[in-house]
C-alpha positions in Angstrom: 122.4 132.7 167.4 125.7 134.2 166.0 126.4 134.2 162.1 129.3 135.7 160.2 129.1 136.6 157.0 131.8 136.6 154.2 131.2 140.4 152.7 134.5 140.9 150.7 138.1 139.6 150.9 138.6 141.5 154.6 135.1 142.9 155.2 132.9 140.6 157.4 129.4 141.1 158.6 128.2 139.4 162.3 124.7 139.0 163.0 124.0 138.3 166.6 121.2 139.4 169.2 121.5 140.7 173.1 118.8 139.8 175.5 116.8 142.6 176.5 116.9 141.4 180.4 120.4 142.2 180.1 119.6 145.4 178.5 117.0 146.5 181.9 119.5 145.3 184.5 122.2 147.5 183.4 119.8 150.6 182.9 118.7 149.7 186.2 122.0 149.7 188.1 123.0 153.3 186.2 119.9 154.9 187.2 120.3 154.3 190.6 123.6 155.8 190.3 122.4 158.5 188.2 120.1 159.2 191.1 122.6 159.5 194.3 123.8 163.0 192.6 120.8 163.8 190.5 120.0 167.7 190.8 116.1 167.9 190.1 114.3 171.0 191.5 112.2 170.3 194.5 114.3 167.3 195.2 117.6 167.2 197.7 120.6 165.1 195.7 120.0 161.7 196.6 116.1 161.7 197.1 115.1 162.1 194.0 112.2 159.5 193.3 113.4 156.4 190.9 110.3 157.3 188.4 111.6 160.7 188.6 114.9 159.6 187.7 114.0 157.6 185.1 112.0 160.2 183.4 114.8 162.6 183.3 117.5 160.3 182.5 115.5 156.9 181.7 116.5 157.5 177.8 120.0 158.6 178.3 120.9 155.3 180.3 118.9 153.0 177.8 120.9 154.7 175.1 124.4 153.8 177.3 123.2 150.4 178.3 122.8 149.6 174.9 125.8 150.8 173.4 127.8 149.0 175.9 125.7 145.9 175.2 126.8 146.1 171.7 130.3 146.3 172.8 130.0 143.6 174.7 128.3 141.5 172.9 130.8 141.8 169.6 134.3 141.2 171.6 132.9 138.2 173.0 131.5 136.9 169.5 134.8 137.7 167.7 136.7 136.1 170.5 134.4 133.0 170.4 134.8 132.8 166.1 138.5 133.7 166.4 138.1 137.1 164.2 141.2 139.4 163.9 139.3 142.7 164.3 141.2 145.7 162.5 139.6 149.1 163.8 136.1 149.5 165.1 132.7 148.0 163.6 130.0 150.0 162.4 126.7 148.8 164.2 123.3 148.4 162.7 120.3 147.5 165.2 118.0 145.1 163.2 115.1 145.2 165.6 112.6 147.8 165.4 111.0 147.1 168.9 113.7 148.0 171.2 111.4 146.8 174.1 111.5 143.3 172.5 112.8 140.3 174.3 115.7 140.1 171.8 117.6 142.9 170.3 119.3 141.9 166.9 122.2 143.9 165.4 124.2 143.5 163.0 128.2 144.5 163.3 130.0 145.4 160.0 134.0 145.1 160.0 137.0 144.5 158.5 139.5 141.7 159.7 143.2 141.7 159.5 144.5 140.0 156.6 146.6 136.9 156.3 150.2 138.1 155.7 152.1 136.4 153.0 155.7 136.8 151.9 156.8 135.9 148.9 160.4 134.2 147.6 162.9 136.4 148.3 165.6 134.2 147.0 165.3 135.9 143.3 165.4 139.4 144.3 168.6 141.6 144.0 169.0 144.8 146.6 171.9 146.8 145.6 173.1 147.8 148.8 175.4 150.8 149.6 178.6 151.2 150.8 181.3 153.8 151.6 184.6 154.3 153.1 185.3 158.0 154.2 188.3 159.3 153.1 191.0 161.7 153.8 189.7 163.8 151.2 185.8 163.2 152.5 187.3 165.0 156.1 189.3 167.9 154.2 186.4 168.8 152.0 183.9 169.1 155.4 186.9 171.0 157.2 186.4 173.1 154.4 182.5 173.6 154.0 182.9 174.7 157.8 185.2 177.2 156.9 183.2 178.5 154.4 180.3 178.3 156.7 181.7 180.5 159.3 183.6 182.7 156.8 183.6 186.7 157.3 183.4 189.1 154.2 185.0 192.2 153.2 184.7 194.4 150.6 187.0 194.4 147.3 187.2 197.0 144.9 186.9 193.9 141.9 184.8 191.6 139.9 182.4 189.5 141.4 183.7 185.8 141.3 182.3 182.4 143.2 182.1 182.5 146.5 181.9 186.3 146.7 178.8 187.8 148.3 177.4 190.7 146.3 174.8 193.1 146.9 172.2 193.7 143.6 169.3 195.3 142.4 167.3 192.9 140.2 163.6 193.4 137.8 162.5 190.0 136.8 160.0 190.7 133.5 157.1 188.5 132.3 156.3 189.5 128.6 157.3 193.4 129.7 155.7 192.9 133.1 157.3 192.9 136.4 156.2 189.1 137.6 155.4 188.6 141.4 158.9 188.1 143.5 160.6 189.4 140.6 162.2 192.4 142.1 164.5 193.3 144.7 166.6 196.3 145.8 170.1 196.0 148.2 169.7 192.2 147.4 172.6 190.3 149.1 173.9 186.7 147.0 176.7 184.3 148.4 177.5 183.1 144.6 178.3 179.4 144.3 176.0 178.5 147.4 172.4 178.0 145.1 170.2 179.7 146.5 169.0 181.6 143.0 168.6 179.6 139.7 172.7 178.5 138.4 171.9 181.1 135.5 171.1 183.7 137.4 174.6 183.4 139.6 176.8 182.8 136.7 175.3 186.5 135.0 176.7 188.1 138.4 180.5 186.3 137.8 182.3 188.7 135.8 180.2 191.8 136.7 182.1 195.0 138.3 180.9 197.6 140.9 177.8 200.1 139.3 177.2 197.7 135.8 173.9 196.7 134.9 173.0 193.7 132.8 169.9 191.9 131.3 169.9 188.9 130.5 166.9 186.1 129.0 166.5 183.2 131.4 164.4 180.3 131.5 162.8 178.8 134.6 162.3 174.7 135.3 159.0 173.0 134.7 158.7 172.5 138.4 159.6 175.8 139.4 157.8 176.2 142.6 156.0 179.6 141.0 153.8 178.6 138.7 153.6 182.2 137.1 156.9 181.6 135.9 157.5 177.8 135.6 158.7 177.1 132.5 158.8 180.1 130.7 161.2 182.7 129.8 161.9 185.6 131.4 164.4 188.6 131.5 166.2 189.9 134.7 168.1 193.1 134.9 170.8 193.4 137.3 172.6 196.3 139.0 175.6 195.1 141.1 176.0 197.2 144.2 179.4 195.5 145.8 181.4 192.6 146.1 182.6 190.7 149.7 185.6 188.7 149.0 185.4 185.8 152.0 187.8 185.3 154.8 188.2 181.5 156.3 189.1 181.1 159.6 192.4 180.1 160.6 192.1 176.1 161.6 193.3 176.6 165.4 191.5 176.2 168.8 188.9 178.8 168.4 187.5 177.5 164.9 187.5 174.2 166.7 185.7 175.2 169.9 183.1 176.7 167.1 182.6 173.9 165.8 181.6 172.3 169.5 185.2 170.7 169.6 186.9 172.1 172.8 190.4 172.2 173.4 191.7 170.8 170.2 194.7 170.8 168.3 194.8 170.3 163.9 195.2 166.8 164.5 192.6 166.5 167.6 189.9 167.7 164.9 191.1 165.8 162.2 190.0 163.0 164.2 186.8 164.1 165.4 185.9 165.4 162.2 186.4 161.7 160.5 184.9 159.9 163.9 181.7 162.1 162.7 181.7 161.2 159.3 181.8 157.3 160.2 179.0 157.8 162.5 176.6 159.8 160.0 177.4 158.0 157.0 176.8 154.7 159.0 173.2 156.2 160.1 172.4 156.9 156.0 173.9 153.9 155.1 171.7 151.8 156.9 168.4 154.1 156.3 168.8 154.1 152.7 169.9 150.3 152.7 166.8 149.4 155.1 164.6 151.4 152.1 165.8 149.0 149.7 164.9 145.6 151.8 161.6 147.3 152.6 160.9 148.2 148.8 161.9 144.1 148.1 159.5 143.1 150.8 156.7 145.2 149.5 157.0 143.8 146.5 157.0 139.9 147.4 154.5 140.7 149.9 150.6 140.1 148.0 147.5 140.5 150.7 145.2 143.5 150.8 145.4 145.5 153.5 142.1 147.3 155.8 141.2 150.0 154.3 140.1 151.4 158.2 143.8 151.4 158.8 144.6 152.9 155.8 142.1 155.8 156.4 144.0 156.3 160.0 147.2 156.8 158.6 145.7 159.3 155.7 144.4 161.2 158.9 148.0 160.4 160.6 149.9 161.8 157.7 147.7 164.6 156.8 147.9 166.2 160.3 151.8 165.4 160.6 152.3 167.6 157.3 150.1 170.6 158.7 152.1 170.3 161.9 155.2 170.7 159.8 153.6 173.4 157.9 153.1 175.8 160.9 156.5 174.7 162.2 157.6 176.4 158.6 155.2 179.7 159.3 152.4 179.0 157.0 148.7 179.3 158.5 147.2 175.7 158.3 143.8 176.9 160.4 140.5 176.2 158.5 143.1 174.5 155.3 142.1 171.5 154.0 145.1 169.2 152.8 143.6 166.7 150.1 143.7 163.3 151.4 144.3 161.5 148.5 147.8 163.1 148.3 148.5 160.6 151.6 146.8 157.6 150.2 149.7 155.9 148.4 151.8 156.7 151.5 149.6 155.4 153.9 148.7 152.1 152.1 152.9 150.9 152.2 153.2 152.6 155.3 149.8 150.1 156.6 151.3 147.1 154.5 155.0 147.5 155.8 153.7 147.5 159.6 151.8 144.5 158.9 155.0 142.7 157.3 157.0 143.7 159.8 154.8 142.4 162.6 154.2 138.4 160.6 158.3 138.6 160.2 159.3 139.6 163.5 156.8 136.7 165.0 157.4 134.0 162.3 161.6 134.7 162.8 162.3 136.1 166.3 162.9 139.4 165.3 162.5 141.0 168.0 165.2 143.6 169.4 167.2 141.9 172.4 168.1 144.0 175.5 171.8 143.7 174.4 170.8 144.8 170.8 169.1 147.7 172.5 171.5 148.9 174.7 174.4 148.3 172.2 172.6 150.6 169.8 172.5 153.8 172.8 175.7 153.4 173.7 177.0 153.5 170.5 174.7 156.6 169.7 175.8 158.1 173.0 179.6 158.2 171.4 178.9 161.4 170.0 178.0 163.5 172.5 180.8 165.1 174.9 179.1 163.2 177.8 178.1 159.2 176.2 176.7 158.8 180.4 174.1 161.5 180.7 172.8 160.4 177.3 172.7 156.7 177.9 170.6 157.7 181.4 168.7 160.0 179.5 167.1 157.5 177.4 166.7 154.5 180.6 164.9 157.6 182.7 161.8 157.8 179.9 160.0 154.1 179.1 158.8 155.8 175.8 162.2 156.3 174.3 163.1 152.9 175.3 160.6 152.1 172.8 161.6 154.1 169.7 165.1 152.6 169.8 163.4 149.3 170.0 161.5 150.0 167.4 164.3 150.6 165.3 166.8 147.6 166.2 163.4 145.7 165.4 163.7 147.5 161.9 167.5 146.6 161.4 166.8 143.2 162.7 164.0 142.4 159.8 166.4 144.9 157.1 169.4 142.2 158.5 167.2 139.0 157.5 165.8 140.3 154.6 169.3 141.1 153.0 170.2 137.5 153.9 167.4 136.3 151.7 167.8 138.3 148.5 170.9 138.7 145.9 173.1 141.7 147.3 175.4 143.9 144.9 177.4 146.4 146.5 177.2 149.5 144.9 179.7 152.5 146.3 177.8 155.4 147.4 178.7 159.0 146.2 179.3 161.1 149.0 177.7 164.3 148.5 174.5 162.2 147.2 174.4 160.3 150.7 175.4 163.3 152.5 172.1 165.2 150.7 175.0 168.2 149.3 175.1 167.0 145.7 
């Protein structure tokens, strides 16, 4: 007899039994092929005595048969009372006799929930849009200029843009604080990488002066020592590089990975490369938005099993990316609740996705599919080899799939909901600002 019990709004608890005769016959049958290549001493492989067998290995294949059995036994139960099994069920054998005729269990799980969306009709997604510019593909023409700039020393004041070499003492109530110090220290000023206070102390500064200065660190500073307080730096400036920009001609273009072009050529490749990327953030930051309104419409609790997975998912993603960065993750212990917010949309958005893409017919269409590589494809100096790159490998198939499937439900959402167009700032949507 088969029961289920109610145990909380997605935990369920099925009580069922498994005949011990089917218990014995599958013992049976793995003995015997336990036997054919047992290795007992005094025995050849294959002669090995059943009883001799079974003493060796008679607990081992009980052990089997019976976890199997349990298997078994629960798929066919939650197939015959419909249950929507999310992750595996923790079994409990209820009979202390294992040699009785019945063996009862028990089978604690948690079921997938019943997915509901909520009216979208009153929610209002402000959704981002942009129109590149002349002056969007003269500014990038320019940060690769300055990327690929040379520097050359200049007997003058150090001004933005300048690289400089320093000595620097950072002091902590009259201590030297750790990372503090530097000799022969070379700053590109204007490009952020020290605190805007420190750079605009080195503007102004000539060859051989020294200057201290007070200076306050942020809150989240990513030294604690330091964060938030106030400290004072003493700086020695060394020498100032005044930068040279590359002339715009055929070799700045063929660094760039533009072969063969002309002012005009790159013009054009420059702007058909800003359409593509700010299309690409466009859509991720406006498929974040439709998400966040589903979320929010969307009221079911989700397994906590699953939830658990993706905590281990996302906990073993960030160490990966941690080594990738040169730290040493071995024997570190990231905390998991740090992943548990994260994990809990990431389990609720799936489950959204999956009722909307059934309910509506979401899926992505071949056509969708393969209109979404070739566009992709575009960019690269050969759209051919990329398109066959991704038919050659089923698995990449499936990520761009995956994320038609995504614009597909971000599409149908947006056609539910209030929409506001909102003009995007370029540097902001570019990550620059």
């Amino acid at each position: 007899m088969t029961s289920v019990e109610t145990v909380s709004a997605l935990e369920r608890r099925l009580n069922a039994s498994i005949p011990q005769q089917a218990i014995n016959a599958v013992v049976s049958v793995r003995l015997k092929n336990i036997g054919r290549n047992a290795k007992i001493a005094g025995f050849r492989p294959g002669k090995v005595p059943t009883k001799i067998v079974e003493q060796h290995y008679g607990a081992q294949a009980r052990q089997e048969a019976l976890s199997d059995a349990l298997q078994q036994s629960f798929a066919e139960a939650a197939q015959t009372n419909n249950l929507r099994v999310a992750g595996f069920p923790k079994f409990e054998i209820k009979t202390r006799d294992l040699n009785a005729e019945q063996i009862e269990y028990s089978a604690t799980f948690e079921v997938y929930p019943e997915v509901v969306v909520g009216d979208l009709s009153g929610e209002v997604i402000e959704r981002l849009v942009y129109e590149v510019t002349q002056g969007d593909v003269d500014n990038t023409i320019a940060t690769l200029r300055k990327q690929r700039a040379t520097f050359e020393k200049v007997d003058r004041a150090a001004k933005t843009d300048d690289r400089v070499n320093i000595d620097f003492t950072g002091k902590l109530n009259g201590e030297v604080f750790a990372g503090g110090e530097a000799r022969d220290y070379p700053v590109v000023l204007g490009m952020g990488r020290m605190l805007p206070e420190f750079e605009a102390a080195v503007v102004g500064m000539t060859i051989g002066e020294t200057k201290s200065f007070e200076l306050t660190f942020p809150e989240d500073y990513n030294s604690k020592d330091v964060a938030g307080k106030k400290v004072v730096f003493t700086i020695t400036l060394n020498h100032v590089e005044e930068p040279k920009l590359p002339e715009i001609n055929a070799d700045f273009a063929r660094s760039i990975g533009v072969p063969d072009a002309d002012a005009d050529r790159l013009q054009d490749e420059i702007r058909s490369n800003l359409l593509s990327e700010i299309s690409r953030r466009l859509k991720a930051r406006n498929k974040d938005s439709a998400m966040s309104a589903l979320l929010k419409v969307a009221g079911f609790d989700v397994p906590r099993v699953l939830v658990d997975d993706e905590v281990q998912a996302l906990m073993q993603q960030a160490a990966q990316e941690m080594e990738s960065r040169g730290m040493k993750m071995k024997g570190v212990s990231l905390p998991p609740e740090l992943f548990l917010e994260r994990a809990e949309k990431r389990v609720k958005l799936g489950l959204i996705l999956s009722h909307l893409v059934q309910k509506h017919d979401l899926n992505a269409k071949p056509e969708q599919i393969k209109s979404f590589i070739r566009e992709y494809a575009q960019s690269f100096d050969q759209p051919e080899d990329v398109i066959r790159w991704y038919a050659s490998e089923p698995g990449r198939m499936r990520e761009v799939e995956h994320i038609v499937l995504e614009e597909n439900v971000m599409n149908w959402t947006l056609g539910q909901t209030r929409i506001t167009d909102k003009q995007a700032v370029f540097n902001e949507l570019m990550g620059t600002a």
